[in-house]
C-alpha positions in Angstrom: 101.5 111.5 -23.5 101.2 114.3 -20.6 104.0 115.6 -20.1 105.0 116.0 -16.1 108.0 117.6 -15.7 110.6 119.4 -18.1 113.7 119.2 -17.6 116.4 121.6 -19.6 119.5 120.6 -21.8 121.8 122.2 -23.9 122.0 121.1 -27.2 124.6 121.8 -29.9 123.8 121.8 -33.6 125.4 123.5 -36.7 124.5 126.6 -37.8 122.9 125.1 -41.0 120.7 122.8 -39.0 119.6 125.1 -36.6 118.7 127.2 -39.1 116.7 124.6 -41.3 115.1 123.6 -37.9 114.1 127.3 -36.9 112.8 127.9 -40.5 110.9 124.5 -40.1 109.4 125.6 -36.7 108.1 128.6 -38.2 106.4 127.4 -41.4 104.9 124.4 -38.9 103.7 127.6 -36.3 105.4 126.1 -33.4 108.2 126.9 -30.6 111.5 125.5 -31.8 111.7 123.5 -28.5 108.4 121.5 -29.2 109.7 121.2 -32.9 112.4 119.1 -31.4 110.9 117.3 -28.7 108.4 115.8 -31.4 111.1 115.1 -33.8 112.8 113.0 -30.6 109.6 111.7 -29.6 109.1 110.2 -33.1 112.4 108.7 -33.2 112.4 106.7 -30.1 109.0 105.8 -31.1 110.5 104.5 -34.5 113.7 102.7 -32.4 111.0 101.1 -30.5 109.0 99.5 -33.4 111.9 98.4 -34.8 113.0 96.9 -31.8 109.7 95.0 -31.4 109.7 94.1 -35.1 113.0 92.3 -34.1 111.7 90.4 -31.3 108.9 89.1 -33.4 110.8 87.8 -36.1 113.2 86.2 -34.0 110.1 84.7 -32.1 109.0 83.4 -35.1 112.0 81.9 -36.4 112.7 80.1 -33.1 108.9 78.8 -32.9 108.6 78.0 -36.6 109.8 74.3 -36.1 107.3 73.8 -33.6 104.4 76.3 -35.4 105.4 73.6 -38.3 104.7 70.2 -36.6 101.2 71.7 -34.8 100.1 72.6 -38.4 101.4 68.7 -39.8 99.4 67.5 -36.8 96.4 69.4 -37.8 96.2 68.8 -41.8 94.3 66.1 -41.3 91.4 68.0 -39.4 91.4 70.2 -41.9 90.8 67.7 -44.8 88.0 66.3 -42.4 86.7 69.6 -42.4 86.7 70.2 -45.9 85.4 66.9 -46.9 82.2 68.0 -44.6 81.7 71.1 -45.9 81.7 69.6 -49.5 78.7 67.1 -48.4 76.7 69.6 -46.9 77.4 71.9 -49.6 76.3 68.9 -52.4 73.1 67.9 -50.1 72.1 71.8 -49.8 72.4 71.2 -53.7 70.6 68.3 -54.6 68.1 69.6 -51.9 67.3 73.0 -54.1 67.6 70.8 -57.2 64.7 69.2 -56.6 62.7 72.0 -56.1 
């Protein structure tokens, strides 16, 4: 995602943590600022899937009575459809049989 405009903040963090994120930064070859931003990035990224993840479960739960009674309404296609595959299947049989 371009990035348009950069805006500063001031950001707190113990002495340990800065250090591990400093150390990190330089083993990975970047700025420590662009360390971090990616390390937010990722994270709202994350929230956001989980977020979504949410809203499709509970779509699911709330349609799963209905999903349920389209798919009782439906068995019986199926069957049909099964039962014709298995007579074209036993014809293409009987007609390589008698070759």
């Amino acid at each position: 995602m371009p990035i348009t405009t950069l805006r500063k903040v001031t950001i707190a963090f113990p002495a340990h943590i800065l250090h591990e994120i400093e150390e990190t930064a330089k083993k990975k070859r970047m700025a420590v600022d662009k360390l971090i931003r990616r390390v937010v990035e990722n994270s709202l990224q994350q929230d956001k899937k989980i977020n979504l993840s949410s809203l499709l479960r509970e779509g699911y739960l709330l349609n799963a009575n209905r999903d349920a009674a389209i798919a009782e309404e439906f068995k019986f296609a199926d069957a049909e459809v099964d039962r014709q595959l298995d007579l074209q299947e036993r014809e293409n049989e009987s007609k390589y049989a008698g070759m």
